[in-house]
C-alpha positions in Angstrom: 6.5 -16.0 0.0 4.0 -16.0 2.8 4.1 -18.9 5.4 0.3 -20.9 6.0 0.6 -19.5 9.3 0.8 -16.1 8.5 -1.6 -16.9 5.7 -4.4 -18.3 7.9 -4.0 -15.2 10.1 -5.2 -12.9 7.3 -7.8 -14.8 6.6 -8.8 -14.4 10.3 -8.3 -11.0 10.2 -10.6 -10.4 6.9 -13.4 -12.4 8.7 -13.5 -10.3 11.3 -13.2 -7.4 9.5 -16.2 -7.7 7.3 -18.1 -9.7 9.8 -18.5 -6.1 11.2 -20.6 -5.1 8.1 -22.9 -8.2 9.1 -21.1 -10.6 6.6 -21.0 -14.1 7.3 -17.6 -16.6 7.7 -19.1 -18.4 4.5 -19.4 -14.9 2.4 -16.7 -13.6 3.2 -14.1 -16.5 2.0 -14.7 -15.3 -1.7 -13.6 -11.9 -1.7 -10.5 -12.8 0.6 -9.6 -15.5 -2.2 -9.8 -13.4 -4.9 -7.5 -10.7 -3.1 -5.3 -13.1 -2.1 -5.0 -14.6 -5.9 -4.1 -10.7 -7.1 -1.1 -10.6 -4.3 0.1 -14.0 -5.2 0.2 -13.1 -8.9 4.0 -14.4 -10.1 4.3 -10.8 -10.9 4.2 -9.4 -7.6 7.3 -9.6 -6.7 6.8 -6.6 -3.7 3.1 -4.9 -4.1 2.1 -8.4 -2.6 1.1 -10.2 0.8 4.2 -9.0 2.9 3.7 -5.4 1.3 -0.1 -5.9 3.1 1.3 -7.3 6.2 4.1 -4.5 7.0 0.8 -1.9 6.1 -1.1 -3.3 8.7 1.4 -3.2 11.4 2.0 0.5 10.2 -1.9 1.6 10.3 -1.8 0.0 13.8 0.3 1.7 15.5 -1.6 4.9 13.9 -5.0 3.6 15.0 -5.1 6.5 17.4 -5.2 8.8 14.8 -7.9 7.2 12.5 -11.5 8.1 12.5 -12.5 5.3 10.4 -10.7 2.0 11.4 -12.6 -0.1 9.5 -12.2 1.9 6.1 -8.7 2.2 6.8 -8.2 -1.8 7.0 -10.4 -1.9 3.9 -8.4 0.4 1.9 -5.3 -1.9 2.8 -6.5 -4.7 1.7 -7.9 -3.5 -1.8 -5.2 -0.1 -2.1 -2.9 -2.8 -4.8 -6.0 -5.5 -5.4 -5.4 -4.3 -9.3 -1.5 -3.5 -10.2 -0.3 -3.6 -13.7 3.2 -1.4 -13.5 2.5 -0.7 -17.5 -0.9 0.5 -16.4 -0.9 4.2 -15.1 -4.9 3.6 -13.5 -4.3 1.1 -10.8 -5.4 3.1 -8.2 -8.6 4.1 -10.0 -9.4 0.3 -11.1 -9.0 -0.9 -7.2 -11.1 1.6 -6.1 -13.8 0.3 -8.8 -13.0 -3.3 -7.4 -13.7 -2.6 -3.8 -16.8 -1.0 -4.8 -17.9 -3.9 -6.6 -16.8 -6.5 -4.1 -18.1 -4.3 -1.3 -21.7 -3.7 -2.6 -22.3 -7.5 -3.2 -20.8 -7.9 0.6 -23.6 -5.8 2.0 -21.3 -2.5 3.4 -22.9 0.7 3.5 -22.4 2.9 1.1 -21.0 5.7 3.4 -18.2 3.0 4.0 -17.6 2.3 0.6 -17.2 5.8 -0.8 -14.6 6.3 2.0 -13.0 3.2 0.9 -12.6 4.0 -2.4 -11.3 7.4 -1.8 -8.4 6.0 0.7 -7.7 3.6 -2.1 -7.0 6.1 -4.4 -4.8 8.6 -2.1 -2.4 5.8 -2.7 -1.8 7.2 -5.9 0.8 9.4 -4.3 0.7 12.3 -6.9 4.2 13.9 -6.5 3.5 17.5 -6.4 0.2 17.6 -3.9 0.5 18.7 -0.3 0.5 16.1 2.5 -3.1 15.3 2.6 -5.2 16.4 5.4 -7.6 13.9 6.1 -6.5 11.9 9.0 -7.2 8.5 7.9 -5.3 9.2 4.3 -2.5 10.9 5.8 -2.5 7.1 7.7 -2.9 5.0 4.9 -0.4 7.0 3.3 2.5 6.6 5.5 1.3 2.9 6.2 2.5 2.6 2.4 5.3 4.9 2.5 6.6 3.5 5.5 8.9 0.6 3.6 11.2 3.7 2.5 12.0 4.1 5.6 13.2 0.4 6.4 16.0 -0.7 7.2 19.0 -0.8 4.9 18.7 -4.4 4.1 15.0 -4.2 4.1 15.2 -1.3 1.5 17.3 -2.7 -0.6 15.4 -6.0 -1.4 12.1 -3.3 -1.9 13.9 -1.7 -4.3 15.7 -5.1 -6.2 11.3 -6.2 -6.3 10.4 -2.8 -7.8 12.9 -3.2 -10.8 11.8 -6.9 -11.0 8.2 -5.7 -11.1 9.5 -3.4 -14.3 11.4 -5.9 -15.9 9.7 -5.3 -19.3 11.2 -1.7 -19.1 15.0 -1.0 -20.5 17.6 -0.3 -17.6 18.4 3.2 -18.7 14.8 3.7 -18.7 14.1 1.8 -15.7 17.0 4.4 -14.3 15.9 7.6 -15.5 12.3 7.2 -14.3 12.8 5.4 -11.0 15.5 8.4 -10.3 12.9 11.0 -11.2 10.2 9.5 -8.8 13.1 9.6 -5.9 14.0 12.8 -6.6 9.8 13.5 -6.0 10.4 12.3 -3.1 13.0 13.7 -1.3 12.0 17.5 -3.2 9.2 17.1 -0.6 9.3 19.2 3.1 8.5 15.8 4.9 7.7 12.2 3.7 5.7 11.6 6.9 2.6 13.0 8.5 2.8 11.7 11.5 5.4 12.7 14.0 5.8 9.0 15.0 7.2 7.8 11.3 8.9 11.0 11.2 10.9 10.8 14.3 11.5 7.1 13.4 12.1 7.2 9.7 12.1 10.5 7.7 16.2 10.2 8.0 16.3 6.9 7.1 14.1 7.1 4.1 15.7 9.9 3.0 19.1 8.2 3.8 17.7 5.1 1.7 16.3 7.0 -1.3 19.7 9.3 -1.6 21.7 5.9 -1.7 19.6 4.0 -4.3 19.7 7.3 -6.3 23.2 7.7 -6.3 23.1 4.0 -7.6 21.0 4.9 -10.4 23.5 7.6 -11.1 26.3 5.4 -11.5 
């Protein structure tokens, strides 16, 4: 649950965001409902507000590395606008949202298609290299950066995954959820950037050994 405060302060921040683009207080309250409505779903129990907020903080610290600020914060905000955990196209289908919602706000198209492509680095596909494009390679650790949280931090992450799959069978729920850890920590690095390396790749790796080993059990 997000407190008004913190609430209020996103709404802030999306003003100013778009307001960039030339969009008006008045147009922008829309979209920034509607977003907010998809986080707030009962469903999400962690690809919601906080999830946003701990992004945010993440892509800050990175801003020194991003060419496109401005995509980057859009991205965040529509990366999880569509998430359906039986679905296997989220990714794709926010991409298509923030196009939509982004042509009627008036951004240019350059913007947009840089938007949409952030939004759907997110996928994550296990297997690819560590992407190369600076402002993915943020937005990418921005998202990853929850695995490496602190212990207590992780744990609750991992509790609202499972309750986001609650439809799914536990030895199911096990065998998959272990196969995407084991992803994981197969790759040379979770991190592209040496700050959340030299802060976290330990830790996430400590975390995502741990809950895998609980799996296991």
């Amino acid at each position: 649950m997000i407190s008004p405060e913190r609430l209020d302060a996103m709404q802030g921040q999306w003003v100013r965001l778009v307001a960039a683009f030339g969009v008006a207080p008045a147009e922008a309250y829309p979209p920034f409902d509607r977003l907010v409505a998809a986080y707030t779903a009962p469903d999400r129990h962690y690809h919601n507000l906080e999830h946003l907020g701990e992004m945010f903080r993440v892509a800050g610290r990175l801003a020194a590395h991003t060419r496109d600020p401005l995509a980057v914060q859009l991205a965040v905000w529509y990366h999880d606008a569509v998430y359906d955990p039986r679905a296997k196209d989220n990714e794709g289908r926010s991409a298509a949202l923030a196009g939509e919602e982004l042509v009627a706000l008036g951004v240019p198209t350059a913007t947009i298609g840089a938007v949409q492509r952030l939004v759907l680095a997110t996928a994550h596909l296990l297997g690819q290299e560590l992407p190369a494009a600076p402002d993915a390679a943020v937005i990418i650790d921005a998202d990853l950066a929850i695995l490496g949280a602190a212990d207590a931090r992780y744990r609750r992450y991992a509790a609202d995954v499972r309750r986001e799959y609650a439809f799914v069978p536990d030895p199911d729920y096990r065998a998959g959820r272990a196969a995407v850890l084991r992803q994981f920590l197969a790759r040379p690095r979770i991190y592209r950037h040496d700050v959340l390396f030299e802060e976290g790749e330990a830790r996430a790796r400590e975390n995502m050994t741990a809950e895998l080993r609980d799996l296991e059990t």
